[in-house]
C-alpha positions in Angstrom: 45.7 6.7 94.6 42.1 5.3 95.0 41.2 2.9 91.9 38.3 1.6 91.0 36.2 3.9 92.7 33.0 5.7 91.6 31.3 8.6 92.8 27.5 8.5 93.2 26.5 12.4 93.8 23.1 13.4 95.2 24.8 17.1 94.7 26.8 19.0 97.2 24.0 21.2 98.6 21.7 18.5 99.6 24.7 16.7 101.4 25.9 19.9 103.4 22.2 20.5 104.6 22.4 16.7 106.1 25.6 18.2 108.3 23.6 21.4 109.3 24.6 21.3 112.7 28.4 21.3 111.9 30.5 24.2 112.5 31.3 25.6 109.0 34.3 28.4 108.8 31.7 30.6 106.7 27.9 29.9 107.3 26.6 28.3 104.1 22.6 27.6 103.6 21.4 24.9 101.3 21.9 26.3 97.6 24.3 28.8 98.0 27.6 26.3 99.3 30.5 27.4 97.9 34.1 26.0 97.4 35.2 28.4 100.3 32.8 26.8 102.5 34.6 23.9 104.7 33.2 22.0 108.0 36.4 22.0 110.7 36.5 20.3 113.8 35.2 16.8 112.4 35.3 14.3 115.0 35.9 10.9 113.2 35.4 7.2 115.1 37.8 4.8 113.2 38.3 1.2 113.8 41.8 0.9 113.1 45.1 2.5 114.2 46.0 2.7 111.1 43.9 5.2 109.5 44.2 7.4 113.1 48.0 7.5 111.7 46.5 8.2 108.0 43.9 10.6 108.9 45.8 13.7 110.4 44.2 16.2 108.4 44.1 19.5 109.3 40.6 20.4 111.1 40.2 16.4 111.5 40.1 14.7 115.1 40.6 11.2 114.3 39.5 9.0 117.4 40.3 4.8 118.0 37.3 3.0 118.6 35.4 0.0 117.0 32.4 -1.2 117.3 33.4 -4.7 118.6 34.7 -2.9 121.9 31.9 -0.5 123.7 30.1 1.7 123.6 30.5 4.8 121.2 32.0 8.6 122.3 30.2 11.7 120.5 31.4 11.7 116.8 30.7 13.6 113.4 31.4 10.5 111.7 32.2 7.0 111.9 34.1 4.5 109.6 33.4 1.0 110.4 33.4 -2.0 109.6 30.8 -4.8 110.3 30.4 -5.7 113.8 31.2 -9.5 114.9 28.2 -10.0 117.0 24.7 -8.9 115.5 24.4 -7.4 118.9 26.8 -4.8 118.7 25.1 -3.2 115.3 22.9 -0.9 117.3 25.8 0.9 118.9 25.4 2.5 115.6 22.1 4.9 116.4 23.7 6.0 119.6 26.8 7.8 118.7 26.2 11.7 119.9 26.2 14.1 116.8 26.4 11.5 113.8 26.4 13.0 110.7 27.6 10.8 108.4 28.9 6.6 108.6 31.4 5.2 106.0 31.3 2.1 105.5 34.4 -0.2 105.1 32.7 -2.9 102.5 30.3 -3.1 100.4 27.0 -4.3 101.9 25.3 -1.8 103.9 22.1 -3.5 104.9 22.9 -4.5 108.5 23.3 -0.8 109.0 19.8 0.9 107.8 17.7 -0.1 111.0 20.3 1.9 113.1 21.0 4.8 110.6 18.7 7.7 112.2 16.9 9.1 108.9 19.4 12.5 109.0 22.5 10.4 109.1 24.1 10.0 105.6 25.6 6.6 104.3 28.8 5.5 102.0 30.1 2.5 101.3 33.5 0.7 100.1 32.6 0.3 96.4 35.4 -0.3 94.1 37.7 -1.7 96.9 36.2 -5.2 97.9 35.3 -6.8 95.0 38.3 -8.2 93.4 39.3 -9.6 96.4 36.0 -11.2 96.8 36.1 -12.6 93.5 39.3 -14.0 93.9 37.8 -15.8 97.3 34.6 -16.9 95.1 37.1 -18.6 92.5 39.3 -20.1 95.7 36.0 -21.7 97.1 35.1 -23.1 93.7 38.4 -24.5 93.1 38.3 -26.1 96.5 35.5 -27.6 96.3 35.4 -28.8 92.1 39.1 -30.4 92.9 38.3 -31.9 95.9 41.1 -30.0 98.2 39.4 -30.6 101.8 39.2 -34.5 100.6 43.3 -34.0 99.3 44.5 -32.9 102.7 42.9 -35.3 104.7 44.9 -38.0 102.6 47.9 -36.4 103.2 47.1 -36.4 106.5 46.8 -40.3 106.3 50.2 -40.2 104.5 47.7 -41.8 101.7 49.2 -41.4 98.0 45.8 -41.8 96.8 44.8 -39.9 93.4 41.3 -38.3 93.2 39.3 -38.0 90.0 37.4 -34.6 90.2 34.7 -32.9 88.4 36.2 -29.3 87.0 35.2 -25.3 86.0 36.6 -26.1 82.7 33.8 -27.4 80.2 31.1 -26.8 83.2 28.2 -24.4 83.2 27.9 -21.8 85.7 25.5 -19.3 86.8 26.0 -15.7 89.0 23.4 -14.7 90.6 24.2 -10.7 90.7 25.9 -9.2 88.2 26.8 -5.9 89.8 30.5 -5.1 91.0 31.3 -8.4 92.9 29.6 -10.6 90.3 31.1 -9.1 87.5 34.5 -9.3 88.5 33.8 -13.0 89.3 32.9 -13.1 85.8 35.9 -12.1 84.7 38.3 -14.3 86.6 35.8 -17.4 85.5 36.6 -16.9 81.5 40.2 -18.0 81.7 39.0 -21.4 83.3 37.2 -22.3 79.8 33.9 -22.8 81.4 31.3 -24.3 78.5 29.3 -21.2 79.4 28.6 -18.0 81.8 24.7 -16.7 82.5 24.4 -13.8 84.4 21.0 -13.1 86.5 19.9 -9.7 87.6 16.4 -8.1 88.1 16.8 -7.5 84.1 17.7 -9.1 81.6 20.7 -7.7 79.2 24.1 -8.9 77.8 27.2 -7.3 79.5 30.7 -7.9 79.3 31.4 -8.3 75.9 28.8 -11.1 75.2 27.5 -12.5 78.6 23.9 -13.0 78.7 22.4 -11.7 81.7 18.4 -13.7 82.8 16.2 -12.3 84.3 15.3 -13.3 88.1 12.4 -14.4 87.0 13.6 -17.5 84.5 16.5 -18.4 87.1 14.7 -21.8 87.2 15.5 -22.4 83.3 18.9 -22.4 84.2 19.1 -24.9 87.3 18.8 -27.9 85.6 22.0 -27.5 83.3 24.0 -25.2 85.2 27.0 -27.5 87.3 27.6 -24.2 89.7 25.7 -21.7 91.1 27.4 -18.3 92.5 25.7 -16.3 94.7 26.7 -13.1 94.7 23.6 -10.9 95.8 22.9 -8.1 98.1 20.7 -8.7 101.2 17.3 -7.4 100.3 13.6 -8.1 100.9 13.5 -9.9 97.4 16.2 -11.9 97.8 15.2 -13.3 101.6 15.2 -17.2 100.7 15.4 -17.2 97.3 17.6 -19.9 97.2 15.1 -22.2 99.2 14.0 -25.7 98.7 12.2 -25.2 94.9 15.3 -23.3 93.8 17.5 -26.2 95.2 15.0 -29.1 94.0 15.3 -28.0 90.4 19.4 -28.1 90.4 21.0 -31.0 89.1 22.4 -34.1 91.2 25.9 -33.3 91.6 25.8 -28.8 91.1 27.7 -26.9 93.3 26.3 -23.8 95.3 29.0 -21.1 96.1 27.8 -17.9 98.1 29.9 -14.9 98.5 27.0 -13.0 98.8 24.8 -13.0 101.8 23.8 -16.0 104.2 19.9 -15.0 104.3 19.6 -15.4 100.7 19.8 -19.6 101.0 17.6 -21.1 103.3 19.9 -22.8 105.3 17.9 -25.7 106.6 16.9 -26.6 103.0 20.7 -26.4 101.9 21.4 -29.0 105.3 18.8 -31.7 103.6 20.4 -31.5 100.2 24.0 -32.0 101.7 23.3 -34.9 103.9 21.7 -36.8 101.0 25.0 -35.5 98.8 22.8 -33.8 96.2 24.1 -31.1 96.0 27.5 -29.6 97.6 28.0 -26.1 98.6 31.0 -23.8 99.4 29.5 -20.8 101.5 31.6 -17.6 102.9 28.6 -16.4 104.5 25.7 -18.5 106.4 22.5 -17.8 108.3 22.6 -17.5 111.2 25.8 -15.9 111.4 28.7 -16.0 113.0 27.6 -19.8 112.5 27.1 -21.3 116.3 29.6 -23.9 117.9 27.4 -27.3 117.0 25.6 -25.9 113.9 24.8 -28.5 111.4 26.3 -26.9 109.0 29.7 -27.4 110.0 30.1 -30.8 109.5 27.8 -31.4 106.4 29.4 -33.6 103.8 30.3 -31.9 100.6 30.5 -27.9 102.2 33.3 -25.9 102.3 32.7 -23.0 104.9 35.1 -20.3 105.6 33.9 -17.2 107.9 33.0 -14.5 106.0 36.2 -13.6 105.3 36.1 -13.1 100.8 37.5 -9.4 101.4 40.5 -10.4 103.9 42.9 -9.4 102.2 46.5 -6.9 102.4 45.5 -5.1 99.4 41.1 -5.1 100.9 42.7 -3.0 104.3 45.3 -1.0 101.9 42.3 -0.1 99.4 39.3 0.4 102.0 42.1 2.7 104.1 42.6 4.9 101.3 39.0 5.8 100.7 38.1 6.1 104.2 41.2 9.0 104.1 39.5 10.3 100.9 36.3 10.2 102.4 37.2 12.3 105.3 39.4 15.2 103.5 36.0 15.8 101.2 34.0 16.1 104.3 36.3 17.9 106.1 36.7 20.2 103.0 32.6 20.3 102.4 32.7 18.3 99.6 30.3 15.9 98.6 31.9 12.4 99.6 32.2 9.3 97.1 30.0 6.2 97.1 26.6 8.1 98.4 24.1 5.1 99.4 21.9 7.7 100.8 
């Protein structure tokens, strides 16, 4: 079964006129589809062997290939996930016949420069965010308890005991409270925090009493808050938003978590603040990234860095496999497919 999922329709019609040059068992013309209508013959690029095994669907050619390793065969549609070198994300806009790309996670803006305009989009939502969250409350553990600092004692064969600063009693802030901030919202009540503020483009109260700020005030909230979560999209408006004015009006001490996306901190601002030990940050994503052998980032005190890896998980590949198949038995069947972005 696929949980957690919800299905953002822009109405079957206007999706089946996107796959116009699709063979259909019965011609269909925009407005008049009907539920004997069905594309066959869909040619689908997957990533993993896994879902080839999964995706033997009658009228459905499932074909092995990810983006990390070539250049692309002709295809219908592709499931993906993100590429490992920036590089490799054009590949994208020359696959032969693309009709439609589903996308295994939840961001989708490294895509929309390659997406020709006819090309529809889907994403992963409802599969990646609890284990992102759960990454988000790792990272903040981590870092609050002073783990990096723990091992290398025992390393040293040190029986030294560490007095560390904690989420209970502490104020934090999420920046982004759609899917992947709310759910760390959730996990973060149990911990006793003194108090949650959300921060969105509006301001509101969700979750049963969380306020949610405004983008606007964020900079009310700096000086208090002990943590800040990143857990934004990448977008135009939130290039650099976490630059050196948001950092100056933190407080000495606050941590900076970001399971969001690396653009939104700028990271040579972030690289002051930790080699002063201002501020200390624990980052799942970076910019640039993948973050280059020699980087200063690596080896700034206070900064927990893991690569990009929040929706790693067992249950991420066994949740994000199921949808993909679900995705591909609606197209196949001319339905109109969950998760629309576009």
């Amino acid at each position: 079964m696929i949980r957690l999922l919800n299905q953002v329709g822009r109405g079957t019609d206007h999706f089946i006129q996107r796959l116009g040059t699709v063979e259909f068992k019965a011609r269909a013309t925009p407005g008049n589809i009907s539920s004997h209508d069905w594309i066959h013959g869909l040619r689908v690029l997957v990533p993993w062997q896994s879902l080839v095994d999964s995706m033997q669907i009658p009228g459905v050619e499932p074909v092995l290939w990810n983006i990390n390793d070539g250049e692309p065969p002709a295809a219908d549609v592709l499931v993906t996930e993100r590429p490992l070198d920036p590089s490799h994300r054009m590949r994208v806009g020359r696959i032969a016949g693309l009709k439609h790309v589903h996308l295994l996670s939840i961001g989708y803006e490294w895509v929309l420069d390659h997406l020709p305009e006819d090309v529809a989009l889907s994403n992963s939502k409802g599969a990646v965010e609890d284990s992102t969250a759960e990454h988000c409350l790792a990272l903040i553990l981590a870092s609050l308890r002073e783990l990096p600092r723990a091992y290398q004692l025992q390393t040293e064969e040190s029986w030294s005991r560490l007095w560390t600063s904690s989420l209970h009693g502490s104020n934090v802030v999420v920046l982004g409270v759609g899917g992947v901030g709310t759910a760390i919202i959730e996990r973060l009540k149990p911990f006793k925090p003194a108090q949650i503020t959300g921060v969105a483009s509006t301001a509101r109260t969700i979750n049963g009493g969380i306020d949610v700020v405004s983008i606007e005030n964020v900079h009310q909230l700096l000086p208090s808050a002990e943590i800040v979560i990143c857990a934004l999209p990448h977008t135009p408006q939130t290039q650099g938003l976490i630059g050196k004015e948001f950092m100056d009006r933190m407080r000495d001490g606050a941590l900076l978590v970001n399971v969001g996306r690396g653009p939104i901190i700028a990271t040579a601002a972030l690289i002051k603040e930790l080699e002063t030990g201002r501020l200390r940050a624990a980052l799942d994503v970076t910019d640039p990234e993948p973050l280059p052998v020699g980087h200063a980032l690596w080896n700034a005190p206070g900064c927990i860095i893991t690569p990009h890896m929040a929706g790693d998980t067992g249950q991420f590949v066994e949740l994000v496999s199921e949808l993909a198949t679900r995705q591909v038995q609606l197209l196949s069947s001319g339905q109109t497919p969950l998760n629309l972005v576009r």
